[in-house]
N, C-alpha and C positions, 0 to 999 in steps of 0.2 A: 057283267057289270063291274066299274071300279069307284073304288069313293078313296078320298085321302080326308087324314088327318092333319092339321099344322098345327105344331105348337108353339104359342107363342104368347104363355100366360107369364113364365118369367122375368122377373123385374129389369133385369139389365143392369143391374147398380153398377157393375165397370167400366159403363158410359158417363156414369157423372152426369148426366143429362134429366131435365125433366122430361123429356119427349120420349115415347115407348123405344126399345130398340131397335124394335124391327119396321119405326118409320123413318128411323135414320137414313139421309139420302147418299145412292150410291148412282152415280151419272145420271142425275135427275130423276129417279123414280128411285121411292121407297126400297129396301130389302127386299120387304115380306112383297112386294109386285113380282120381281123377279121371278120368287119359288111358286107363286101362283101361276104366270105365265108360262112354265115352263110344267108343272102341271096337266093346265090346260091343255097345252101341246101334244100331249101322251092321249088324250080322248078322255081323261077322268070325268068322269059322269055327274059325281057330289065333292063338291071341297066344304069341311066347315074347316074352324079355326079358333082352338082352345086359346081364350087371351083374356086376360086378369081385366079389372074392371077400368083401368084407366085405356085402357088399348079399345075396351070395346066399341066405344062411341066414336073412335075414329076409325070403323071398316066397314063403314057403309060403302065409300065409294066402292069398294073392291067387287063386289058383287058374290061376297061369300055367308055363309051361315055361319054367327059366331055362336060360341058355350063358352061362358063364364068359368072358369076355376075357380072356386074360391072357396079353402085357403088353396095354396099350393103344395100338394105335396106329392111333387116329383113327376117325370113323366110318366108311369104306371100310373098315376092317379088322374095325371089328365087323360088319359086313352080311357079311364075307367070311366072318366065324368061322361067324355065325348059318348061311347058307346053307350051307356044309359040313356041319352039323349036321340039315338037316331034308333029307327026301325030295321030289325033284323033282316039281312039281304044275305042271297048268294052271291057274295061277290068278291072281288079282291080288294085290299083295303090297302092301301100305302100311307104311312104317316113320316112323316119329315117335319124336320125346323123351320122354323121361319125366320130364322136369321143366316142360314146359308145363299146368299144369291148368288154365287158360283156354279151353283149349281143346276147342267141344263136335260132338256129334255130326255136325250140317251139315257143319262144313267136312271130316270126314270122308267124310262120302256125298260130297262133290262135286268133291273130287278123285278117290275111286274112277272118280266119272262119267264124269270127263276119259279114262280108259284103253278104248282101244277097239284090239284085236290086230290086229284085220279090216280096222281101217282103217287103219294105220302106227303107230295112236297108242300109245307104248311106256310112255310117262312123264307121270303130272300128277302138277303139284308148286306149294305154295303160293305166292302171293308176296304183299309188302304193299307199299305206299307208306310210308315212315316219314323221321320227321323225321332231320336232319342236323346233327351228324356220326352217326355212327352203325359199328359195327364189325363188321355181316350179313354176309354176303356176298351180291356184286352181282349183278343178272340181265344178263345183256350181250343185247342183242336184235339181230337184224340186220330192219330196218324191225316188222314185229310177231312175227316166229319168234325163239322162244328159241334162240340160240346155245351160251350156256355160262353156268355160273357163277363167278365169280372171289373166292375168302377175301378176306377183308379184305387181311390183309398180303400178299399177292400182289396188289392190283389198286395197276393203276397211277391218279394222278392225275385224267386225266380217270375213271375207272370209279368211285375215290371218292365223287364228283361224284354220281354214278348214286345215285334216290331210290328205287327198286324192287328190294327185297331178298329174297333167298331167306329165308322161315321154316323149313324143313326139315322139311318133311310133305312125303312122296311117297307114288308108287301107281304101282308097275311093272308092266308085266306079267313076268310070273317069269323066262319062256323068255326074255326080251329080256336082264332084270338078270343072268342069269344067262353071258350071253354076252359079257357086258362086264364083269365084277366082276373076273375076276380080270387083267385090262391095265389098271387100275391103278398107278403108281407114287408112290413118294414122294419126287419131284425137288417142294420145297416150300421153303416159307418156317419151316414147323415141323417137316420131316420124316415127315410122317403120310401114312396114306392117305385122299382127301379123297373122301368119298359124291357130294359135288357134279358131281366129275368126269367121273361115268358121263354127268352131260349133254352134254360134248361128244364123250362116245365115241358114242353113241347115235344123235348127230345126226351125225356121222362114217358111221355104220351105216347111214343112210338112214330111220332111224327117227325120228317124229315125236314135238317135246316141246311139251307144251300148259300154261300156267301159269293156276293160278285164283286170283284177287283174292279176299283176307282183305276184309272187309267194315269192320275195324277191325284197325289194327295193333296196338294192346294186346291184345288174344284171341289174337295167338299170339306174346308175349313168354315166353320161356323166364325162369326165377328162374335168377341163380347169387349171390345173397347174400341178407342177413335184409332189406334195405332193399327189395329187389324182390320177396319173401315178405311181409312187409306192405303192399305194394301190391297184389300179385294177392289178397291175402284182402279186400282191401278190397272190390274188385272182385267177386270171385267171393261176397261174402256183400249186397252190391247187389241180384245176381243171386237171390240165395236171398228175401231181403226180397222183392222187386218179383214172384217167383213167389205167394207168400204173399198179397199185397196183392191181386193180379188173382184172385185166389180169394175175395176177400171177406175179409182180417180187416184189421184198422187197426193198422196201423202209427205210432204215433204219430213217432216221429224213428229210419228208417233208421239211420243212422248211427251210434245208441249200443245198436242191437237186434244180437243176435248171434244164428245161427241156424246148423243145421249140418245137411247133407241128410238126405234120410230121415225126415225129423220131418213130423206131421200136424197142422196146425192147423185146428179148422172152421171155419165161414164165422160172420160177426158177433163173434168174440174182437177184444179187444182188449190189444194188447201196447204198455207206456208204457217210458219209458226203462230203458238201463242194464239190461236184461232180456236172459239170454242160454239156452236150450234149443237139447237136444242127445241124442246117445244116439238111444233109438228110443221116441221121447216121441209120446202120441197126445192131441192136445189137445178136445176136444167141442166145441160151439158157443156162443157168449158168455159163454164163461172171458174172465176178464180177470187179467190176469197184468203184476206189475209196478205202481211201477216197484221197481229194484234185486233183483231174482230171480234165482237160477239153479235152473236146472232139467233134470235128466238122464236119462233113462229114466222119465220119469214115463207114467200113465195117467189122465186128468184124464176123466171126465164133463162134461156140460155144467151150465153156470152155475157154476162153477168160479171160486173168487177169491184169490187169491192174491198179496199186496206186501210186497217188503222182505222176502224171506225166500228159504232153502237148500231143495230138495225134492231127492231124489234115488231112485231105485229105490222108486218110490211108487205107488202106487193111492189114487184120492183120488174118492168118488162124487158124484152128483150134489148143487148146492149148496153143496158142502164150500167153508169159511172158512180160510185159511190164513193167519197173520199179524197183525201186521207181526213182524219177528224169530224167526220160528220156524225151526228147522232140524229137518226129517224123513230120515232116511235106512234101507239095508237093510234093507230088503222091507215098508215098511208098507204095511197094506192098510184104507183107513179107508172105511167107509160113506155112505150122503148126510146133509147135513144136519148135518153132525160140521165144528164149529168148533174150531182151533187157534189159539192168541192168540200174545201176545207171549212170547218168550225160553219157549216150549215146544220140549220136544227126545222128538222119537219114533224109536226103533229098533226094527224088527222087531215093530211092534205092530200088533194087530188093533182098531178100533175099530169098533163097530156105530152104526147108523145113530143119528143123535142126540146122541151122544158131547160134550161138551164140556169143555175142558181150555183155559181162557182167558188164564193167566198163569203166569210162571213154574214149571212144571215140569218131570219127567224119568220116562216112560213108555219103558222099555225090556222087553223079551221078555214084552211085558203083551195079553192078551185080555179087552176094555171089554164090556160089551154096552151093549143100547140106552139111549138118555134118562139117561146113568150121569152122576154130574158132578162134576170131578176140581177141588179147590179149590186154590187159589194156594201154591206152595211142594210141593207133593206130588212124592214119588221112589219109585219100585218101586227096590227096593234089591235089584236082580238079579245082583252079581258076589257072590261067597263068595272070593273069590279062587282060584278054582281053576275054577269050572264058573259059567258066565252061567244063572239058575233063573229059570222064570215067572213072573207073577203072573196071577191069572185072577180077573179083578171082573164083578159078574152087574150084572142090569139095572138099572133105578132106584134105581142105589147115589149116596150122596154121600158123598167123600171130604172131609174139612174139609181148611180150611188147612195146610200146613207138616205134612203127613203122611205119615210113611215107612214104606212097606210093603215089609217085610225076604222076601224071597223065599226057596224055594219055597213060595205064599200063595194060598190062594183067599177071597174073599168073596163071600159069598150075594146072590141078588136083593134089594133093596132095602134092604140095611142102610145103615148110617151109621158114620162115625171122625169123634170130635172134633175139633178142633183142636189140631196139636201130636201127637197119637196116633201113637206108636209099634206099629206093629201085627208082633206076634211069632208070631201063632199062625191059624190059619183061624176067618174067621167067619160063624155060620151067615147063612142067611137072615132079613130082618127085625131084627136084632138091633142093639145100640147101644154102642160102645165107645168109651171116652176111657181118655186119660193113657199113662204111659210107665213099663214094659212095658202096653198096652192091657188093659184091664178089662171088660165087658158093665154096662149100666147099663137092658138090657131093650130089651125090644123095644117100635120106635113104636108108639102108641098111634093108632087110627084117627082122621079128624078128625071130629067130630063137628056 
C-alpha cells in the first residue's frame, strides 16, 4: 500500500496575495492540481493534504482528505499532525509540497522505488545538484551514505559550501516514520520542527537512507513568489507545447502558444502565434488555429479554421470558417461548412450546416438553418429587457443588410428581408419583406 502526504499549510506571504499559494494558477489548473495528478499517476492509494485553515475550505474540489495545522510549526509538525490523524498501515508513505507542479510522476515512482523495509532501507528522499548560493537545505554525506540533512540557517560554512540539496520529496516506510516522528525537537534556528531531521534519527536507528538524483534541478523547484510562478508556467507550458508537437501538430513559435492540460489536439493542425486554448477543448485534424485566438472549451471538427478571433463554449463542425475578429461564446452549436466573418458575435446560436454570416453582425438565442445567409449589419434583437427571446430562421433564407429582427420571430424556408428591414412580425415561407416596420412585397418569383 502507498499513501502521500502534501504540505501545504504554509502561508505564502511572498505572494502578496490573498489567495492560498498552492491555488495560484499555473496554465489553467491550480499548483497544488499538478502534484496531485501526478501522484495519482504513481497508483497512491490515500492522498490527505496538511493546509492551514484558509486553504481548507477550498479543496473539496480536489477529491483529497484535508488536516488542518494549526499553528504551524514546521514541516515535522505537520507530518506529526497528519500521522495522528490517519490509521497505522504497512505501507509506503511519500510526502511532498504542494507548491512544486514541476514536479511529475517519475520522480515519484522512483523514490517509492528507493524504500525497500526488508532490506533496512527506511527513507528515499530527492536530491539535486543546484547552483550556488542557494538556501535548500544541505545533504551531508559521510563518503556516499546520507548522514543527515542540515536547513540552511543551521549549516555551517563549510555545509554551505555543499552543492547537493534536499528537494523535499520523501518515501518512508510508515512503521519506520512513525518510530521516529515524535523525537523530534525544536532546538533550531527558527524554532520549528524540521521533517529533515528524521534523517539523522533513522540513520541513528540503524536504518538505511538512500538519495535519488533529480535529473534536472528546476523539476523540483518549489514557487514561493509571482516571479518563480511565471517561471515554472514557462516551463510547465514547454512541456505542454513539446507534448502536442511529438503528436503531430505544428507548432509554429512555442513560446507565444499557450496551452493548458487536458486539451486535444489532432495530428496535422496547425497552431500560429499568440494562440492560446484551454478548458476541455477537443480540436480534429488540420484545424488551423490562429494566430491571435483564444479558445476554451471549444469542440472543433476537422479542417477547422480559425484567426484572430474569441471561441468559447463552442461546437464548431466540419470546414467551419471562423474570422478574423469574431467572438462566439455560450453554447453555440454551428454545423459544417458555416462561415463566420469579421466582428460577428454568436451567443447560444444554432447554425446548420452552410450558414454564413460574414461581417458584422449579432446572432444571439437564434436557430439558422441550412445555406441561410445573414447579410452585413444584421441583429436578432433578443433582449425585451426582461427575458432574452429566440429567433428561428429556416433554410435558404437571405437576410439583407443592416437587418433587425426584433425577437420572439420566426422566418420561413427561403424567404428574404430587404435591406434596412425592421422585422416585427413572423414571416412565412417564401415570402419578401422590406422597410421599417417590415411589409411582404410577395413571394420570389421562380427563375426562369
Amino acid at each position: 500500500m502507498s499513501r502521500a502526504i502534501v504540505l501545504a499549510a504554509g502561508k505564502g506571504t511572498r505572494m502578496k496575495s490573498g489567495l492560498p499559494k498552492v491555488l495560484h494558477d499555473l496554465c489553467g489548473r491550480p499548483m497544488l492540481w499538478y502534484v496531485l495528478e501526478a501522484l495519482r499517476a504513481t497508483g497512491i492509494d490515500e492522498i490527505v493534504v496538511v493546509a492551514n485553515e484558509e486553504l481548507e475550505p477550498e479543496l473539496a474540489p480536489f477529491g483529497v482528505r484535508c488536516i488542518v495545522q494549526t499553528p504551524q510549526r514546521g514541516t515535522g509538525h505537520a507530518v506529526q499532525v497528519a500521522l495522528a490523524a490517519l490509521e497505522p498501515q504497512e505501507a509506503t508513505i511519500v510526502v511532498a509540497n504542494g507548491d512544486m507542479p514541476l514536479v511529475d510522476a517519475t520522480i515519484f515512482e522512483d523514490v517509492q522505488a528507493a524504500v525497500d523495509a526488508d532490506a533496512g532501507t527506511a527513507l528515499g528522499l530527492v536530491t539535486a545538484r543546484m547552483p550556488l548560493p542557494s538556501s535548500f537545505g544541505r545533504i551531508v554525506r559521510n563518503g556516499s551514505t546520507i548522514e543527515k540533512i542540515v536547513e540552511f540557517r543551521d549549516a555551517t560554512t563549510a555545509e554551505r559550501a555543499l552543492d547537493e540539496m534536499n528537494a523535499g520529496i520523501y518515501a518512508f516506510d510508515e512503521r519506520a516514520l512513525r518510530s521516529v516522528i515524535g523525537q523530534l525537537t525544536d532546538r533550531n534556528a527558527q524554532g520549528e520542527f524540521y521533517l529533515t531531521d528524521t534523517v539523522g534519527l533513522l540513520v541513528d536507528g540503524s536504518f538505511r537512507v538512500v538519495g535519488v538524483d533529480a535529473v534536472d534541478y528546476r523539476l523540483v523547484l518549489g514557487v514561493n513568489d509571482r516571479v518563480e510562478l511565471a517561471a515554472a508556467r514557462a516551463v510547465m507550458n514547454e512541456r505542454l507545447c513539446r507534448a502536442h508537437m511529438r503528436n503531430g501538430v505544428t507548432i509554429v513559435d512555442p513560446a507565444t502558444t499557450y496551452l493548458e492540460p487536458g486539451i486535444y489536439i489532432g495530428a496535422d493542425s496547425i497552431l500560429a502565434p499568440n494562440t492560446s486554448i484551454g478548458g476541455n477543448s477537443v480540436l480534429g485534424e488540420r484545424t488551423r488555429i490562429g494566430p491571435n485566438c483564444r479558445l476554451y472549451n471549444v469542440r472543433l471538427d476537422d479542417d477547422v479554421c480559425v484567426t484572430e478571433s474569441v471561441v468559447l463554449d463552442t461546437a464548431i463542425g466540419a470546414r467551419g470558417r471562423v474570422g478574423p475578429f469574431a467572438h462566439l461564446r455560450n453554447g453555440n452549436v454551428l454545423g459544417s461548412d458555416v462561415h463566420i466573418g469579421d466582428f460577428v458575435e454568436l451567443k447560444n446560436a444554432r447554425l446548420a450546416d452552410g450558414v454564413k454570416a460574414n461581417h458584422l453582425a449579432y446572432l444571439g438565442d437564434a436557430t439558422i438553418g441550412a445555406n441561410t445567409n445573414i447579410g452585413a449589419g444584421t441583429i436578432t434583437c433578443n433582449y425585451d429587457g426582461v427575458n432574452k427571446n429566440p429567433t428561428t430562421i429556416g433554410r435558404d433564407v437571405h437576410i439583407g443588410s443592416n437587418s433587425s429582427l426584433v425577437a420572439p420571430l420566426t422566418i420561413g424556408d427561403g424567404a428574404e428581408t430587404g435591406a434596412g428591414t425592421v422585422v416585427i412580425r413572423d414571416v412565412p415561407a417564401g415570402d419578401r419583406v422590406v422597410g421599417n416596420p417590415a411589409r411582404s412585397i410577395g413571394e420570389k418569383k421562380a427563375a426562369t
